[in-house]
C-alpha positions in Angstrom: 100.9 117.5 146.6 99.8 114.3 144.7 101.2 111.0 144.1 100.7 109.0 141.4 101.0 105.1 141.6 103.0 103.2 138.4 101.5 99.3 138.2 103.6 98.5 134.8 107.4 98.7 133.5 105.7 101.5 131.8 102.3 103.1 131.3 101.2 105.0 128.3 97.8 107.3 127.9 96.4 110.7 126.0 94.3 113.2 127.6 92.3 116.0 125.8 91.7 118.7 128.4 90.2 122.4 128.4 91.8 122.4 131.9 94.4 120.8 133.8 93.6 119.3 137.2 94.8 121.8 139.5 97.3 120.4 141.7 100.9 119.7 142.3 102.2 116.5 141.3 105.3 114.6 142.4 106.1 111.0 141.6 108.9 108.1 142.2 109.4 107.7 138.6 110.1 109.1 135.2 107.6 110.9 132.7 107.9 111.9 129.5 105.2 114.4 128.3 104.2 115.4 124.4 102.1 118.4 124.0 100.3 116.7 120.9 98.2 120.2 120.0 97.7 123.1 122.0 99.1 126.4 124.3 100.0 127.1 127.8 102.5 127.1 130.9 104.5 124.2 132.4 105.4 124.2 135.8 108.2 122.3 137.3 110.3 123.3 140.5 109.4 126.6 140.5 110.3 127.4 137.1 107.7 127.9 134.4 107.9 127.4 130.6 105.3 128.6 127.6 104.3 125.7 126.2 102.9 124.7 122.5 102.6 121.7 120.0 105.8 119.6 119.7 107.4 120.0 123.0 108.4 117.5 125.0 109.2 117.4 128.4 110.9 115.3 131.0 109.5 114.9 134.5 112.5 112.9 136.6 111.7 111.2 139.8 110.8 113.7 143.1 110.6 116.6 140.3 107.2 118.4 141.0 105.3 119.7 138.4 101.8 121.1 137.1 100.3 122.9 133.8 97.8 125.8 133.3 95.8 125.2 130.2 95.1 128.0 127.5 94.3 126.5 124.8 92.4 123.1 124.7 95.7 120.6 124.9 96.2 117.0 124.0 98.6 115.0 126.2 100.7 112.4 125.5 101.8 110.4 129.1 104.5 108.1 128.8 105.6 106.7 132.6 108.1 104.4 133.4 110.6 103.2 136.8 114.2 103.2 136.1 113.8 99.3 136.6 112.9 99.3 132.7 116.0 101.3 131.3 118.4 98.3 133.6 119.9 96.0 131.5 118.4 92.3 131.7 121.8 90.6 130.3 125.5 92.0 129.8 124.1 91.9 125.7 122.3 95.0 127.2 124.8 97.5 128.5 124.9 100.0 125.1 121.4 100.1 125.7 121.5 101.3 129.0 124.4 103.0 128.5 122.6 105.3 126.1 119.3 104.9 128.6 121.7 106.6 132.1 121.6 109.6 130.0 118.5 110.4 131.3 119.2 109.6 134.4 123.0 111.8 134.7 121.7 114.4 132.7 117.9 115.7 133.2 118.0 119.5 133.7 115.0 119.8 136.3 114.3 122.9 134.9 111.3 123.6 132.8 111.5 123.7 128.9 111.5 121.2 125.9 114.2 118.6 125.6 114.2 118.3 121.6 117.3 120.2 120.9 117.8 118.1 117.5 116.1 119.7 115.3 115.3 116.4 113.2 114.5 114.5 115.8 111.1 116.8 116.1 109.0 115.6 113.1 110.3 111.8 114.2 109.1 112.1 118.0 105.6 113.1 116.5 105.2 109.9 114.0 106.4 107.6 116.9 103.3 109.3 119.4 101.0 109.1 116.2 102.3 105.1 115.7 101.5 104.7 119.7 98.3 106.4 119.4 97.1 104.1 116.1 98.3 101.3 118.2 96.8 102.2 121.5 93.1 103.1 119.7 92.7 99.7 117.4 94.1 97.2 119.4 95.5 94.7 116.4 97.4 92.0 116.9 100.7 92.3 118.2 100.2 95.9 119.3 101.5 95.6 122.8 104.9 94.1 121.1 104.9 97.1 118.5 104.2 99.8 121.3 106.8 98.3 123.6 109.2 99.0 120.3 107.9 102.1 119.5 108.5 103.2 123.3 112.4 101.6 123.3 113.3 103.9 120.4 111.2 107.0 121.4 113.3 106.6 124.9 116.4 106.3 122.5 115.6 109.3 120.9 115.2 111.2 123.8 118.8 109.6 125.4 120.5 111.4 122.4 118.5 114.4 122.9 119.5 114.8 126.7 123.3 113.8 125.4 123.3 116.5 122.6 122.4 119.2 126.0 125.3 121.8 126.0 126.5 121.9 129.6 125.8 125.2 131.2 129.3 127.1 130.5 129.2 125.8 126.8 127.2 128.8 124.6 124.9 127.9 121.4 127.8 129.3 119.3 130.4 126.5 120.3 132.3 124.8 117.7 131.4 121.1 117.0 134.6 119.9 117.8 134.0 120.2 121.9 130.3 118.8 121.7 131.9 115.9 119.7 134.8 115.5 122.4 132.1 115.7 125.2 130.1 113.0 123.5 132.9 111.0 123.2 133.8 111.1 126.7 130.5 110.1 127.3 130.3 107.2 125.1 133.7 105.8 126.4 133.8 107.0 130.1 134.2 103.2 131.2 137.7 102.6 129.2 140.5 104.7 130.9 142.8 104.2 128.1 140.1 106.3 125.8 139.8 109.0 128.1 143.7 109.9 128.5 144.3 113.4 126.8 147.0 111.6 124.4 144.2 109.6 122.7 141.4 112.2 122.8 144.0 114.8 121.3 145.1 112.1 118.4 141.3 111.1 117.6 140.6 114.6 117.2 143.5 115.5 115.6 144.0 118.6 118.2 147.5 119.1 119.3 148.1 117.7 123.2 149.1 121.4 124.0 146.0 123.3 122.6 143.7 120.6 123.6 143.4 121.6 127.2 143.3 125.4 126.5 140.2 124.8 123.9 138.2 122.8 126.2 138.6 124.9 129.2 137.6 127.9 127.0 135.0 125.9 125.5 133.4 124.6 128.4 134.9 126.2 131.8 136.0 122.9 133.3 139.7 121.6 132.4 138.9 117.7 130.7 140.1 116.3 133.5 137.4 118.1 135.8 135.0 117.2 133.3 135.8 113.5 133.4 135.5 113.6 137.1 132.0 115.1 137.5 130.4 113.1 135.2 131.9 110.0 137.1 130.6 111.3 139.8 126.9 111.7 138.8 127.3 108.1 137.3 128.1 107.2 140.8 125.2 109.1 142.4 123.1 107.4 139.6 123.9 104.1 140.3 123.5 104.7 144.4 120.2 106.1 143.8 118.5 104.0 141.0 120.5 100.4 141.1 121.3 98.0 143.9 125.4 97.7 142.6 127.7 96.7 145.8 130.3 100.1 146.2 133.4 97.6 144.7 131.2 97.3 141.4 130.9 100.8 141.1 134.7 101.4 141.8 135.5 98.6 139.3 133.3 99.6 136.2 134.4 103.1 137.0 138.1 102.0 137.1 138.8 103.3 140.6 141.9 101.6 142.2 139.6 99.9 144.9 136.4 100.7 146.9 138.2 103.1 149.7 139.6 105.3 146.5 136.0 105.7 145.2 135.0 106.4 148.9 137.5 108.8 148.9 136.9 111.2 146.6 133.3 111.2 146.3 133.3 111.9 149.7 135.4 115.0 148.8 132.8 116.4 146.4 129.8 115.1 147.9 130.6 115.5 151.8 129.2 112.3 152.8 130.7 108.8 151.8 128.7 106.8 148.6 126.6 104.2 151.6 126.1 108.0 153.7 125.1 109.1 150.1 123.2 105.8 149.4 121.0 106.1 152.7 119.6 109.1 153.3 119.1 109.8 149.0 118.0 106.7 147.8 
């Protein structure tokens, strides 16, 4: 198994290679990896995946992974710790807020996260803008690529978010992937997430509301709402240094021993249990 060491918020690079090293690698951050040009098979926690030009994939911390080579392949490597997606100042928090989806919802499985179809063709100008940057050096191209990086991350953050949760089939209608994105986007307001006001801004009566997304999805809303609390909780004990009573406020838990309470429930150990033997 090898490590790799991370020196920088984040560390770009391209490799041309006839064949990859052979070895299995396993690392404390994130990586994001563009198959510029070429052919053959990604493997990451046991899985495998056929891979070819235009696929990108995401390598999450403790995730081990390794690719055999068939046809001559150019890399893209983008690295970077989870201390780069945390917000600096409150100004900050959409940001990160689209930035957690990364963190909440990486598969760990093998296989290209571009699921937006038009996103494709912009990921590969914004790799060919960091390449031209990263090969003639002008001025200001460590600000541009730092910018160019932000918004390919952002891009990526919408891809993860457009995932259809396991029970939910490619033949869904809209309307439950836009009621799960809105309970993303507003899962810190409690008055947004109350079946009254999803079922008015979706014009879906209160009645039918429940029935569609359990069919939908296989979850009632409520379970829905809970579990992805919950891996915002394991998120933040894992990849943030927040006190238990933050979580439990931003989260809008009663108090802390609530919060303790029923991720102990789910989880089996309590969130500083969680915190201590995970983190």
């Amino acid at each position: 198994m090898v490590k790799e060491n991370l020196y920088q918020p984040f560390e770009i690079d391209f490799k041309e290679v006839k064949e990859f090293p052979k070895a299995v690698y396993r690392n404390n951050f994130f990586k994001l990896i563009y198959i510029v040009d070429g052919t053959g098979i990604q493997y990451i926690n046991q899985y495998d995946f056929n891979y070819r030009k235009g696929n990108l994939f995401l390598i999450t911390p403790e995730d081990s992974y390794s690719f055999i080579v068939e046809e001559k392949t150019t890399f893209f490597f983008l690295s970077f710790h989870d201390i780069y997606i945390r917000p600096k100042d409150s100004r900050e928090n959409d940001w990160v807020q689209r930035m957690e989806y990364i963190l909440q919802n990486a598969s760990h499985r093998p296989g290209c996260i571009l699921k937006n179809k038009v996103d494709k063709p912009l990921i590969a100008s914004l790799v060919q803008a960091i390449f031209n940057e990263h090969t003639f050096l002008q001025i200001y191209h460590v600000k541009i690529i730092q910018q160019i990086v932000n918004t390919l991350l952002l891009v990526v953050a919408r891809n993860i978010a457009l995932k259809l949760p396991k029970n939910v089939k490619e033949n869904t209608g809209e309307a439950v992937l836009d009621i799960l994105h809105y309970i993303q986007q507003n899962i810190f307001e409690q008055g947004k997430l109350r079946s009254e006001t999803i079922s008015q801004t979706f014009g879906i009566s209160l009645t039918y509301l429940g029935r569609y997304f359990k069919k939908q999805t296989g979850e009632t809303l409520q379970q829905y709402i809970s579990n992805y609390k919950l891996r915002l909780i394991e998120t933040r004990l894992l990849h943030s240094d927040m006190r238990i009573n933050e979580i439990a406020n931003e989260l809008n838990f009663t108090d802390e021993s609530h919060l303790h309470r029923i991720f102990k429930k789910y989880k089996g150990l309590s969130p500083s249990e969680y915190r201590k033997k995970y983190a």
